[in-house]
N, C-alpha and C positions, 0 to 999 in steps of 0.2 A: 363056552362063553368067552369074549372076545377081554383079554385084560388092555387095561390103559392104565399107564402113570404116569402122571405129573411131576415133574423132578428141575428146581432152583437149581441149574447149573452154577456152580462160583466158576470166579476167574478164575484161570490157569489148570480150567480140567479138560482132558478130551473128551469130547462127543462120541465115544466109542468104548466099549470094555475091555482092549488089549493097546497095550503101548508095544510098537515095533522098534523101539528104541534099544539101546545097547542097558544094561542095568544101570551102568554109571549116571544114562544119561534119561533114567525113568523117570515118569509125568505119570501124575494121580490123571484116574479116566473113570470110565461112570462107574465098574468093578469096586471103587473104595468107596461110593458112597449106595449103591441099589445090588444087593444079594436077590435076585428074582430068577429064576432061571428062564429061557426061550421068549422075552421082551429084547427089542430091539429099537432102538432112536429111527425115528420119523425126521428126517431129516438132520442136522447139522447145524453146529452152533461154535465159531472158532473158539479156541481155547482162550484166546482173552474178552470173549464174551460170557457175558452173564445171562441169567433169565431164565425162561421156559424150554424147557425142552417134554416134548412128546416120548413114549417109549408105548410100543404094544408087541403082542405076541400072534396078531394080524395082518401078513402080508400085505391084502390088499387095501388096508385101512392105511397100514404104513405108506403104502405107493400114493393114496390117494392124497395124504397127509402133506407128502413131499414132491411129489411131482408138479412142476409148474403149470401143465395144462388143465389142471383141474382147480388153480387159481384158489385154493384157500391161502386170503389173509392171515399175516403176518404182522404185527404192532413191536414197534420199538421204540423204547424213553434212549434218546440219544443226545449224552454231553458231548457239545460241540463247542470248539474254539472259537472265538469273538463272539458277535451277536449277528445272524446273518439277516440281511436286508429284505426286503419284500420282493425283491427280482431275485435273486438267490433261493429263497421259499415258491417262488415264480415256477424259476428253472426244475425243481426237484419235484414240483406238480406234474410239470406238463413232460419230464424223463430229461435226463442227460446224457452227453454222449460217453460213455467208456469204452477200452482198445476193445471190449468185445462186443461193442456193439452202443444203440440207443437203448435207454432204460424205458418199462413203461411207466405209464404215468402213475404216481404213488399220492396219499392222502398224507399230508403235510400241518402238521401244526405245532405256533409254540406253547410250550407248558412250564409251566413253573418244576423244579424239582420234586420228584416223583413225591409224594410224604411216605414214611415209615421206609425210608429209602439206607440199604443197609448201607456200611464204610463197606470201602473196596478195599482188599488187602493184595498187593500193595496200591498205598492210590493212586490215582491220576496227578501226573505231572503239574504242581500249579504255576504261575507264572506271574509274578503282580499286575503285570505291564501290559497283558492281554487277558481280558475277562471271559468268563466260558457264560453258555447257555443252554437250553433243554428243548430238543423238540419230538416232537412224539412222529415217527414215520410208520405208514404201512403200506407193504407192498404185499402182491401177489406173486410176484418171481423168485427166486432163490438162488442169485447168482453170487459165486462165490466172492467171500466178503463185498459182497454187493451194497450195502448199505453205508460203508467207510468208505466205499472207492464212489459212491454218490456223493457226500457230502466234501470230499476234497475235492471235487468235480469241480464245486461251488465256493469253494477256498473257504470252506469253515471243518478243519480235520476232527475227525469223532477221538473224542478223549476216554471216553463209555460208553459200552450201548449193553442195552438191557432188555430183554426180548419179552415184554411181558404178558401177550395174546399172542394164540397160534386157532383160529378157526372160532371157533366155540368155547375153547379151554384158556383159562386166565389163571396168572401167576398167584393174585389174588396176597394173600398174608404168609404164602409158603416159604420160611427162613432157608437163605444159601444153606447148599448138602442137602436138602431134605425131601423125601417126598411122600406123595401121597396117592391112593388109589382115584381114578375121575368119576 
């Protein structure tokens, strides 16, 4: 039988269960928070992102999970700096250009701050002088830090982004470190 876990990645953990770092210079990764053995991450979530993350012990659920041509959706609450405009929200709909290429086109909207939205440790840079806002993005592709290199694309830089739908499976009330069986 095929396991699935659900697992609130916090900020500043790796998407992986071994750090190849020197000790000095060691980073918490999914090993301190999910003891399961032969589950493996569906994909990828940078270490200073938050959210959902997938783990199964299912090879081709995993591929199917991560691989862009089988286009399972992806939702993210992402704090962005200023308030971006209706041509900005435009642009992010209909893909932008990044050095590797056009994005496709992603489902774009704004949202008020997530509710039951946990503190980030450490937080987000605040600034008086420029005010942030929240929009919910989901795409189908999975290009690396694809979603931050979108939205400075459009000159509003991602201060958070928080992964909270991968497919079917939602983050739902699951507290950062924790997970649960899907």
């Amino acid at each position: 039988m095929t396991r699935i876990i659900l697992f609130n990645k916090p900020f500043n953990v790796l998407s992986q269960f071994t750090d190849k770092g020197t000790e000095s210079t060691k980073r918490q990764t999914l090993s301190d928070f999910i003891d399961v053995p032969g589950v493996y991450a569906a994909g990828r979530l940078d270490k200073d992102s938050e959210g959902l993350l997938v783990l199964t012990d299912n090879g081709k659920l995993q591929n199917r999970i991560s691989d862009p041509k089988h286009k399972t959706t992806k939702s993210y609450w992402v704090q962005v700096e200023g308030i971006p405009s209706e041509e900005a929200l435009t642009a992010l709909r209909e893909g932008v250009d990044l050095k590797d290429g056009r994005t496709a086109p992603a489902k774009i909207r704004r949202v008020e701050e997530p509710q039951g939205l946990w503190p980030r440790t450490p937080p987000i840079r605040f600034r008086k002088s420029v005010p942030d806002s929240w929009i919910e993005v989901t795409i189908a592709e999975g290009r690396n830090r694809q979603v931050r290199r979108m939205t400075a694309a459009v000159r509003h830089p991602t201060l958070r982004l928080i992964r909270h739908r991968i497919g079917e499976w939602r983050l739902a009330d699951l507290a950062p470190g924790t997970w649960r069986d899907a």
